[in-house]
PDB file as gemmi writes it, atoms N, CA and C in Angstrom:
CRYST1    1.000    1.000    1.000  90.00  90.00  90.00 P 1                      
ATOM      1  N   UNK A   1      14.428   2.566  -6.992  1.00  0.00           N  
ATOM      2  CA  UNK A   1      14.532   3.493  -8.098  1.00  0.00           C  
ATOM      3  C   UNK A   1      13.272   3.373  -8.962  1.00  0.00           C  
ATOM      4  N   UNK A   2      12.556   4.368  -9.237  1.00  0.00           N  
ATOM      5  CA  UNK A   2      11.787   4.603 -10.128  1.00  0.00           C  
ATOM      6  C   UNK A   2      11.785   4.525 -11.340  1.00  0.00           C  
ATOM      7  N   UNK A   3      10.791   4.252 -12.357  1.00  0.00           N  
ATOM      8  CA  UNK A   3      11.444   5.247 -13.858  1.00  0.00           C  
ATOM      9  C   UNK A   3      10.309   6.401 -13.597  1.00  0.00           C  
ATOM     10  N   UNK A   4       9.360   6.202 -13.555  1.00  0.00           N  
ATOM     11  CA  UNK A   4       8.478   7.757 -13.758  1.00  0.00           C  
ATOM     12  C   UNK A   4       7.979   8.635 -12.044  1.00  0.00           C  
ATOM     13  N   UNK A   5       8.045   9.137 -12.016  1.00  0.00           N  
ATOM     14  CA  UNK A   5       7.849   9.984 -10.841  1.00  0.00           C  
ATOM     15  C   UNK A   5       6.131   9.699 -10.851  1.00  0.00           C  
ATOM     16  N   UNK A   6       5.989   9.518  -9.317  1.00  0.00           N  
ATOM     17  CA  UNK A   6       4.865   8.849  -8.571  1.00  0.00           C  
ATOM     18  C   UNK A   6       4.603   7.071  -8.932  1.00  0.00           C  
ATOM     19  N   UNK A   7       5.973   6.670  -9.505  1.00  0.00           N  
ATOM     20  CA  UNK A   7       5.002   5.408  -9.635  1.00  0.00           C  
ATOM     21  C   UNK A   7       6.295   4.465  -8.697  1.00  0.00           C  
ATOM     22  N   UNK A   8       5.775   3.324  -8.227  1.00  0.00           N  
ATOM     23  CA  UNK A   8       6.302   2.144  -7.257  1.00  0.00           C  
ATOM     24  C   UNK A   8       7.358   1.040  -7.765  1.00  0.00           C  
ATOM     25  N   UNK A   9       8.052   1.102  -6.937  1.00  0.00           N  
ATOM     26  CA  UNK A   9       9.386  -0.248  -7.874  1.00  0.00           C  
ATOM     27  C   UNK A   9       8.768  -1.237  -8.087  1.00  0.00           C  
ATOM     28  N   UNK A  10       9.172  -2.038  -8.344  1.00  0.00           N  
ATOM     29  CA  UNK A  10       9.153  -2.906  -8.870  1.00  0.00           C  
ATOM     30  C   UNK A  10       9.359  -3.990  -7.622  1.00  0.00           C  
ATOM     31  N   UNK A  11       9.707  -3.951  -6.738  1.00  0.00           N  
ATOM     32  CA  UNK A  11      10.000  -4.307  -5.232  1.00  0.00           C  
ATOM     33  C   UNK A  11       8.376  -3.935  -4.770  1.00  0.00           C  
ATOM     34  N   UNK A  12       8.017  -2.922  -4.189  1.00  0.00           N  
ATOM     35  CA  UNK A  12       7.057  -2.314  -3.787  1.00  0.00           C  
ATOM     36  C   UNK A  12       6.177  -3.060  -4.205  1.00  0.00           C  
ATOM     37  N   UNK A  13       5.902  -3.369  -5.915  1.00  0.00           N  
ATOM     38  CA  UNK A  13       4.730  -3.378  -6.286  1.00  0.00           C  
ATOM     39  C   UNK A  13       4.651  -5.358  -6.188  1.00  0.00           C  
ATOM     40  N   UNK A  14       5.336  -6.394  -6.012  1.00  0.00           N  
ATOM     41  CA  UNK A  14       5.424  -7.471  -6.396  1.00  0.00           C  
ATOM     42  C   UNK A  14       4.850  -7.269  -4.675  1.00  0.00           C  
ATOM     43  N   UNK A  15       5.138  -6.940  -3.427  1.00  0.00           N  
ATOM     44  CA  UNK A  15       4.959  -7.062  -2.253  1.00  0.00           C  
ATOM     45  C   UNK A  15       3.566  -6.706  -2.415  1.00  0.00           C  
ATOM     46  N   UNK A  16       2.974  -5.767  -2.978  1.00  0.00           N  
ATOM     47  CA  UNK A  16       1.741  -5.436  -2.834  1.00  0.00           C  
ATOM     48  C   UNK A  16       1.045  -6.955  -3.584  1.00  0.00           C  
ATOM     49  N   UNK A  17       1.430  -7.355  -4.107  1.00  0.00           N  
ATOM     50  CA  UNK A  17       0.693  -8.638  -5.290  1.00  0.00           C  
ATOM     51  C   UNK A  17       0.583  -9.464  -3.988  1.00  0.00           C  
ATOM     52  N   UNK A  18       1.784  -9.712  -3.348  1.00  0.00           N  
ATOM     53  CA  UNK A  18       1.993 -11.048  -2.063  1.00  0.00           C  
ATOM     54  C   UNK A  18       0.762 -10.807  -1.136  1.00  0.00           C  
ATOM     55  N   UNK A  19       0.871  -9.806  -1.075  1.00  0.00           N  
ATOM     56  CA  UNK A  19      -0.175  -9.180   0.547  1.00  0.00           C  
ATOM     57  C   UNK A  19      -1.312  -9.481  -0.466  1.00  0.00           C  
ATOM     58  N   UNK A  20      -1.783  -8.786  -1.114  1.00  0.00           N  
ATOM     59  CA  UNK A  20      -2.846  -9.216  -2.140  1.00  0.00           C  
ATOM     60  C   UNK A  20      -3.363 -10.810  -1.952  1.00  0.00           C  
ATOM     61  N   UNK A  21      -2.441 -11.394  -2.292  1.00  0.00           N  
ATOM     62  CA  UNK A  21      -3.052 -13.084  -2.432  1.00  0.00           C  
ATOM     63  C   UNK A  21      -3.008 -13.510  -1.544  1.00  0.00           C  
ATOM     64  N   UNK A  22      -1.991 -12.825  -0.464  1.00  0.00           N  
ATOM     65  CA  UNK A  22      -2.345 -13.782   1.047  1.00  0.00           C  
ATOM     66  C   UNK A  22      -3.523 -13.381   2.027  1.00  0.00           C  
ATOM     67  N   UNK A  23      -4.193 -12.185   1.526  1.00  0.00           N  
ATOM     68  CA  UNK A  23      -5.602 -11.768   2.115  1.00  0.00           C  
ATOM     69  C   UNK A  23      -6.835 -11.892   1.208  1.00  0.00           C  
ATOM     70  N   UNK A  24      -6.007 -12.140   0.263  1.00  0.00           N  
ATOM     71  CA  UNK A  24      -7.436 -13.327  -0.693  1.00  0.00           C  
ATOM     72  C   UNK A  24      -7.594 -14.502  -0.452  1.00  0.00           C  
ATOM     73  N   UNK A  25      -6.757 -15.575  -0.095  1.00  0.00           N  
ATOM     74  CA  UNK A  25      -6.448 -16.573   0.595  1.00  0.00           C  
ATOM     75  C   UNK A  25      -7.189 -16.758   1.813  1.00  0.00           C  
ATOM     76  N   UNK A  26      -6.849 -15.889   2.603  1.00  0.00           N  
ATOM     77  CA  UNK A  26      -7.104 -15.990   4.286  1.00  0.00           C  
ATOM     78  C   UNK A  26      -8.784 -15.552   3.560  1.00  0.00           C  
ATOM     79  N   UNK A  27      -9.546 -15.000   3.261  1.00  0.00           N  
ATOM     80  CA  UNK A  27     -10.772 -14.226   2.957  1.00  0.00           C  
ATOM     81  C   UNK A  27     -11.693 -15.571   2.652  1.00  0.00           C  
ATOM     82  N   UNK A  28     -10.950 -16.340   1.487  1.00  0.00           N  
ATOM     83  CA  UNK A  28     -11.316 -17.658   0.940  1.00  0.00           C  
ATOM     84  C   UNK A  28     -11.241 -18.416   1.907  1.00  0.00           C  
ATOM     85  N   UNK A  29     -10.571 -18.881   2.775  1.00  0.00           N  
ATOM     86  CA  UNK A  29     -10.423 -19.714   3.818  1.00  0.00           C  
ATOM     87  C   UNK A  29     -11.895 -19.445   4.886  1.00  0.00           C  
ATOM     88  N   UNK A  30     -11.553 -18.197   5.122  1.00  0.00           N  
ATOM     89  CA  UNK A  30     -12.712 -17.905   6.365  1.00  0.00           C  
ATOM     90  C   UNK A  30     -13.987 -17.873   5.713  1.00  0.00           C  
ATOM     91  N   UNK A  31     -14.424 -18.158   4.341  1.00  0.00           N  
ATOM     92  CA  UNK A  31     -15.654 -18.042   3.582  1.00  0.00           C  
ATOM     93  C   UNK A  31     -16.279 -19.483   3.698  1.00  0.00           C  
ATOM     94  N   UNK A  32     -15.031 -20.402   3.456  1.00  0.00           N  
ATOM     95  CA  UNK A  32     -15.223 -22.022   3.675  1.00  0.00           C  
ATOM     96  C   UNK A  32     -15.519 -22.726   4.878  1.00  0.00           C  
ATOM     97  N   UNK A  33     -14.853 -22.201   5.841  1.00  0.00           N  
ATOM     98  CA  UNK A  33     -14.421 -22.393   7.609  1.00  0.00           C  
ATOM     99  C   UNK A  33     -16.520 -21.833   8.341  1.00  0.00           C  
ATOM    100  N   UNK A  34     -16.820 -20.633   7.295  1.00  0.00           N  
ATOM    101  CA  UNK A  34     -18.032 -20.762   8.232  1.00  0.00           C  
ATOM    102  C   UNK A  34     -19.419 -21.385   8.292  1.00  0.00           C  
ATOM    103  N   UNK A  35     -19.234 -22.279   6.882  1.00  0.00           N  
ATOM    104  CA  UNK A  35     -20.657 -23.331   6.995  1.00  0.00           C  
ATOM    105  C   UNK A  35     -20.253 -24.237   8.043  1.00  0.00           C  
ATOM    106  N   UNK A  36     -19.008 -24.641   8.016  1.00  0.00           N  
ATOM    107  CA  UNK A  36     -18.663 -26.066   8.929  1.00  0.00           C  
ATOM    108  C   UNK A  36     -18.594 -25.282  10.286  1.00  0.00           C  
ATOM    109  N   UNK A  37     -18.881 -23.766  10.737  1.00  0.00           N  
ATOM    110  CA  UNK A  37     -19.064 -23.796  12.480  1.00  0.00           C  
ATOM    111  C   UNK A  37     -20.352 -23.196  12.834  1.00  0.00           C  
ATOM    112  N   UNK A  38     -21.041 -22.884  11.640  1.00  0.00           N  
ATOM    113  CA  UNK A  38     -22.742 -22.876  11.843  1.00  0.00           C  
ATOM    114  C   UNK A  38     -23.197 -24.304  11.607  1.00  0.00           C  
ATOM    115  N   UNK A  39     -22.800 -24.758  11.641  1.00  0.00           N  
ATOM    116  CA  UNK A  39     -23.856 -26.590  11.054  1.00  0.00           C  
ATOM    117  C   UNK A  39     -24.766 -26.671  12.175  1.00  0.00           C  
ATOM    118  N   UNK A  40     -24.174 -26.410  13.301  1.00  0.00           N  
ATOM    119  CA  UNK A  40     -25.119 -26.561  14.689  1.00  0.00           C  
ATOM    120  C   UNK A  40     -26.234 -25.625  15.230  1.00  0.00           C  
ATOM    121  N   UNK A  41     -25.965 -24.199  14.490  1.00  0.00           N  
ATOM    122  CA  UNK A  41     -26.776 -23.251  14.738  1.00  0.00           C  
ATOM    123  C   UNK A  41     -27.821 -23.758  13.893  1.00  0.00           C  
ATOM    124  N   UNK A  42     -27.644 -23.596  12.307  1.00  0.00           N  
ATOM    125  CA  UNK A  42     -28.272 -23.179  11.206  1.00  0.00           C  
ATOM    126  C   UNK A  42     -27.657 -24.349   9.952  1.00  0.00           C  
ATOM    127  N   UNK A  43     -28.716 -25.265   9.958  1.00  0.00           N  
ATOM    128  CA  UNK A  43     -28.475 -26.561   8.939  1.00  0.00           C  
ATOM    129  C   UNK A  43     -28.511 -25.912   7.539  1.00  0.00           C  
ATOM    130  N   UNK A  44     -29.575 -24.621   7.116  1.00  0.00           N  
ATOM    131  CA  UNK A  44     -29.997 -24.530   6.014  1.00  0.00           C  
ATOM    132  C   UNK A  44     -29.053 -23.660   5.047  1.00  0.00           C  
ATOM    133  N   UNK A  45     -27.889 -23.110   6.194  1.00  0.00           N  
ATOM    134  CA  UNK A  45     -27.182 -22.189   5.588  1.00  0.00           C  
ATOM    135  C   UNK A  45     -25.684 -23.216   5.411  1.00  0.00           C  
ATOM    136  N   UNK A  46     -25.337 -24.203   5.785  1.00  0.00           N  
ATOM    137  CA  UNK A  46     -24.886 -25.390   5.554  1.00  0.00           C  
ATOM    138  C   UNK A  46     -24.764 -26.113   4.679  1.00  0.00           C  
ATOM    139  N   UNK A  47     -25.954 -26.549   4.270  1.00  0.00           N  
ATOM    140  CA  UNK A  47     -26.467 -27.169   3.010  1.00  0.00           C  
ATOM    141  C   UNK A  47     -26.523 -26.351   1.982  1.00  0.00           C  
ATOM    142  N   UNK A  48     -27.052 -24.774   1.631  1.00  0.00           N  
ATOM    143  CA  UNK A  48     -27.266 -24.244   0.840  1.00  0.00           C  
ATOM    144  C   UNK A  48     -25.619 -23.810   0.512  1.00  0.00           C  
ATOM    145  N   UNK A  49     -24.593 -23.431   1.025  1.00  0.00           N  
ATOM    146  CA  UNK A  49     -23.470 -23.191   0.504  1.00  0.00           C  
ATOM    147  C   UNK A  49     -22.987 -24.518  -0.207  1.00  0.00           C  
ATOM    148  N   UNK A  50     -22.912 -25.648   0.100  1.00  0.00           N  
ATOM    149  CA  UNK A  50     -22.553 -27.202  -0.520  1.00  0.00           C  
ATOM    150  C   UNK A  50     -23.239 -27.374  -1.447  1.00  0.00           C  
ATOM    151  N   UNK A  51     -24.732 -27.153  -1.409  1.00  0.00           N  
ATOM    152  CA  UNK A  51     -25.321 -27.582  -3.053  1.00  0.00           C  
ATOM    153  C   UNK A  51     -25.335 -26.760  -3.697  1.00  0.00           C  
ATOM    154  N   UNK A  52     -24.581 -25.252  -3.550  1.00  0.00           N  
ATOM    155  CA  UNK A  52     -24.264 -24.181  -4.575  1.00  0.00           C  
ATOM    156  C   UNK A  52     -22.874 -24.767  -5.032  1.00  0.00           C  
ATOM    157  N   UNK A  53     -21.951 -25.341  -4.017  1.00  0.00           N  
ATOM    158  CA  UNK A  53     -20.683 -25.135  -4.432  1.00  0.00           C  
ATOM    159  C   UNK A  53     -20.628 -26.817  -6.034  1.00  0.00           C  
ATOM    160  N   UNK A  54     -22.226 -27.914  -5.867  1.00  0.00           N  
ATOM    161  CA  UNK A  54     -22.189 -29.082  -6.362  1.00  0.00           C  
ATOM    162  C   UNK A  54     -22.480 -28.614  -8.146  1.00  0.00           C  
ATOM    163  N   UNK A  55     -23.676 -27.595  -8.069  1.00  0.00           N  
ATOM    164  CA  UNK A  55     -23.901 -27.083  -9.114  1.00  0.00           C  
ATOM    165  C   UNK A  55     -22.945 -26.259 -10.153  1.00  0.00           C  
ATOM    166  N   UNK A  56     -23.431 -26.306 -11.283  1.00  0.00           N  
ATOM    167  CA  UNK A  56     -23.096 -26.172 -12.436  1.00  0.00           C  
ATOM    168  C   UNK A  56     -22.914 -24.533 -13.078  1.00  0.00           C  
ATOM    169  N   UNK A  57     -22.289 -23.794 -12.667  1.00  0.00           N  
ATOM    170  CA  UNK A  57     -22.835 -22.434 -12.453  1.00  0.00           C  
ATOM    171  C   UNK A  57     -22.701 -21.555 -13.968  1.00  0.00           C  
ATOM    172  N   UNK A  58     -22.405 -22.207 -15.423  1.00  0.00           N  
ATOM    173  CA  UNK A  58     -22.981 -21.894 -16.582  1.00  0.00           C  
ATOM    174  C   UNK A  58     -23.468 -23.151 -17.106  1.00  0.00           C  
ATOM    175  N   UNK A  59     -24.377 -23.045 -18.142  1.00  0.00           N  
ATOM    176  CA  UNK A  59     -25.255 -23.858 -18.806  1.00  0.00           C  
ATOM    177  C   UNK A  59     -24.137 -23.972 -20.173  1.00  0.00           C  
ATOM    178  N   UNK A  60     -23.637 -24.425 -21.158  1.00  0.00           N  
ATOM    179  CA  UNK A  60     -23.056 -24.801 -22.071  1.00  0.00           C  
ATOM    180  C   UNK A  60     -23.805 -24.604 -23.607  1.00  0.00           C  
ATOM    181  N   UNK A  61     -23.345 -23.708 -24.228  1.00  0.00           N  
ATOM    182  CA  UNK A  61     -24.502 -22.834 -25.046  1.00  0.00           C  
ATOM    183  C   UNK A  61     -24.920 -23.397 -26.487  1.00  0.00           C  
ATOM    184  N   UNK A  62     -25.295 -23.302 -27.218  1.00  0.00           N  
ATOM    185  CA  UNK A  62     -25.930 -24.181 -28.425  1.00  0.00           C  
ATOM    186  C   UNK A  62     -24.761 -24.787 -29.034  1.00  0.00           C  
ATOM    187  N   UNK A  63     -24.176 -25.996 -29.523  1.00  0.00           N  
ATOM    188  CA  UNK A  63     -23.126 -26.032 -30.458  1.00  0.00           C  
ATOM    189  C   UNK A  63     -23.494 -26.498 -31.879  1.00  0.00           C  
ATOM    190  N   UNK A  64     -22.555 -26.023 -33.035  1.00  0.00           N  
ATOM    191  CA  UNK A  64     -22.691 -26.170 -34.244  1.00  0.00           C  
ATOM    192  C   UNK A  64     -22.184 -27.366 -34.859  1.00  0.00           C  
ATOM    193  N   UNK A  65     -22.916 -28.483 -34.980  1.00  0.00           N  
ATOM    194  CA  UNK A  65     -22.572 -29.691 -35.585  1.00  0.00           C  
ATOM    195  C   UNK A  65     -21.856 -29.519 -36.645  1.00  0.00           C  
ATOM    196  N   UNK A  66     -21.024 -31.223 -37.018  1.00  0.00           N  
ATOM    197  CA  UNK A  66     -20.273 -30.658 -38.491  1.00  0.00           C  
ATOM    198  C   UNK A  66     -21.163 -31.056 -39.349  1.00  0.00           C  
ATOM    199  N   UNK A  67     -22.766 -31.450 -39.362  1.00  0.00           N  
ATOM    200  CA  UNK A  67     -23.330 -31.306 -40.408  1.00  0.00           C  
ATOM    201  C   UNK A  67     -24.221 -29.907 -40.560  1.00  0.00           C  
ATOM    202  N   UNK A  68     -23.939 -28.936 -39.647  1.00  0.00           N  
ATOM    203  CA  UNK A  68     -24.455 -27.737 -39.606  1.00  0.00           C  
ATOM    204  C   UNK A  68     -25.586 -27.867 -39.384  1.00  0.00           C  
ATOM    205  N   UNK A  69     -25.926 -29.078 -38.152  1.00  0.00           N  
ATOM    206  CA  UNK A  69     -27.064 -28.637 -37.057  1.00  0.00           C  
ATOM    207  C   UNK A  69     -26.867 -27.896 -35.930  1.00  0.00           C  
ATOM    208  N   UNK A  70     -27.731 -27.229 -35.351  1.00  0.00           N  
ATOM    209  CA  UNK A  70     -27.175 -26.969 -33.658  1.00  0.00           C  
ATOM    210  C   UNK A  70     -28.014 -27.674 -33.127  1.00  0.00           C  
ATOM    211  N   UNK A  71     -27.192 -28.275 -31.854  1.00  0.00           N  
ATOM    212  CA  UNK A  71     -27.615 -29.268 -30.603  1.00  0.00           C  
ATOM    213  C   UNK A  71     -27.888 -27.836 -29.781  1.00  0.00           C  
ATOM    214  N   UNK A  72     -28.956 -28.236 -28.773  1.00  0.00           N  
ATOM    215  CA  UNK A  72     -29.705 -27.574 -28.133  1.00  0.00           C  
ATOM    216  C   UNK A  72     -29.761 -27.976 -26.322  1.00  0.00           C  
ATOM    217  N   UNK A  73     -30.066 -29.543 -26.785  1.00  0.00           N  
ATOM    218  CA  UNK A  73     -30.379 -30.435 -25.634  1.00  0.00           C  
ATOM    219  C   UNK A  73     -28.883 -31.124 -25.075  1.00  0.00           C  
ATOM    220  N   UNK A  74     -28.620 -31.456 -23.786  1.00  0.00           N  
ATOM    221  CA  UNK A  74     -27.580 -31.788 -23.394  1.00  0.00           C  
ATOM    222  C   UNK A  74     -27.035 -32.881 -24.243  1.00  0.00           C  
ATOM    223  N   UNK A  75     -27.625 -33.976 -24.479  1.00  0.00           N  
ATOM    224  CA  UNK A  75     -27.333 -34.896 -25.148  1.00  0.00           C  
ATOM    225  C   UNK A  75     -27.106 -34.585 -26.868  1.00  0.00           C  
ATOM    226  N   UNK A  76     -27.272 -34.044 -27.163  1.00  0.00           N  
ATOM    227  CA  UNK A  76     -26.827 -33.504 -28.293  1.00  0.00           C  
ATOM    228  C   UNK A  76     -25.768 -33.056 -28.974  1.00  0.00           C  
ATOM    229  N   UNK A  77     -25.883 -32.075 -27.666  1.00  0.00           N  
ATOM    230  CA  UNK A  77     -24.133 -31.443 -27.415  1.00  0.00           C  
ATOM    231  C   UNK A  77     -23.104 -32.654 -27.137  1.00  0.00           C  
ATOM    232  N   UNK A  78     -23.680 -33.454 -26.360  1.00  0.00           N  
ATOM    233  CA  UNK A  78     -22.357 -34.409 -25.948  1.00  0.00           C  
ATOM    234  C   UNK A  78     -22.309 -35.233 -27.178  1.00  0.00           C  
ATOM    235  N   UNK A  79     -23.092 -35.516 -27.996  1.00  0.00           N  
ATOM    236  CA  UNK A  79     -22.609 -36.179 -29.199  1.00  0.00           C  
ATOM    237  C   UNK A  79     -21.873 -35.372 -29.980  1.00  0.00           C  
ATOM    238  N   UNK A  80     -22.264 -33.776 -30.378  1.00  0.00           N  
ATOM    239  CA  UNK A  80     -20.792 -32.983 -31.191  1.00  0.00           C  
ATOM    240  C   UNK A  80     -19.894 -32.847 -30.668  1.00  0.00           C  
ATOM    241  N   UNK A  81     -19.795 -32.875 -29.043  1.00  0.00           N  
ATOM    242  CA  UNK A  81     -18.459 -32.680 -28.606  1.00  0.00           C  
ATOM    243  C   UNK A  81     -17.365 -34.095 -28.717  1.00  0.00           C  
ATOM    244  N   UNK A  82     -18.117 -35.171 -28.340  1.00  0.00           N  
ATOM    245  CA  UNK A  82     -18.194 -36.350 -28.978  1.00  0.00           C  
ATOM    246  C   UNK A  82     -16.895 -36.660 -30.113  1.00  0.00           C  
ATOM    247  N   UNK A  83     -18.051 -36.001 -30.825  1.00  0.00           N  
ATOM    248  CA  UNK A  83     -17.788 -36.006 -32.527  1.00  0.00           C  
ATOM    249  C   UNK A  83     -16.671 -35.270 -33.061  1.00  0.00           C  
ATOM    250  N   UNK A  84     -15.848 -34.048 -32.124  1.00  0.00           N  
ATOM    251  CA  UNK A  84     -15.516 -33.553 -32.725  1.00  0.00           C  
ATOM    252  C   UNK A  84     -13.723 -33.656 -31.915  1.00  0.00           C  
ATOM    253  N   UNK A  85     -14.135 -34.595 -30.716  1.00  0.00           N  
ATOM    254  CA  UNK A  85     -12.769 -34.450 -30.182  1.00  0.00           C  
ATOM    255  C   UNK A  85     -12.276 -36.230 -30.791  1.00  0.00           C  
ATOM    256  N   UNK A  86     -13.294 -36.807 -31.091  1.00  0.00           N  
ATOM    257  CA  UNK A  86     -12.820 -38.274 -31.847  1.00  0.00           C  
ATOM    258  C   UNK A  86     -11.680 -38.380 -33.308  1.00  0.00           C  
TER     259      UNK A  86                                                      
END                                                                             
């Protein structure tokens, strides 16, 4: 049963979510599965997926000290963050 004409139950639409994540899943799986069966072809495409997956993929952006400096430098930051979860 519907409520508005052209749109999907509520049944319909939770099945579409399932199929959804289980071919995002399987997609993710086979993305992981193909450095480890090239290793023998192609070392560089091997390595380059692993030291993408080691890295840091945002930088952590200026923070505002509570004496109303901003830290800039990593170590900086880790002293306000430091500072502010103590």
């Amino acid at each position: 049963m519907t409520r508005k004409k052209g749109q999907v139950t509520q049944e319909e639409y939770r099945g579409l979510i399932r199929s959804c994540r289980e071919e995002t899943g399987k997609a993710k799986d086979r993305l992981e599965l193909r450095p480890t069966t090239v290793v023998r072809d192609n070392q560089k495409c091997y390595y380059e997926y692993f030291n993408n997956k080691k890295r840091a993929k945002e930088n952590l952006h200026p923070l505002l000290g509570a004496g109303g400096n901003i830290a800039n430098k990593h170590k900086g930051k880790a002293k306000v963050l430091n500072a502010f979860f103590v």
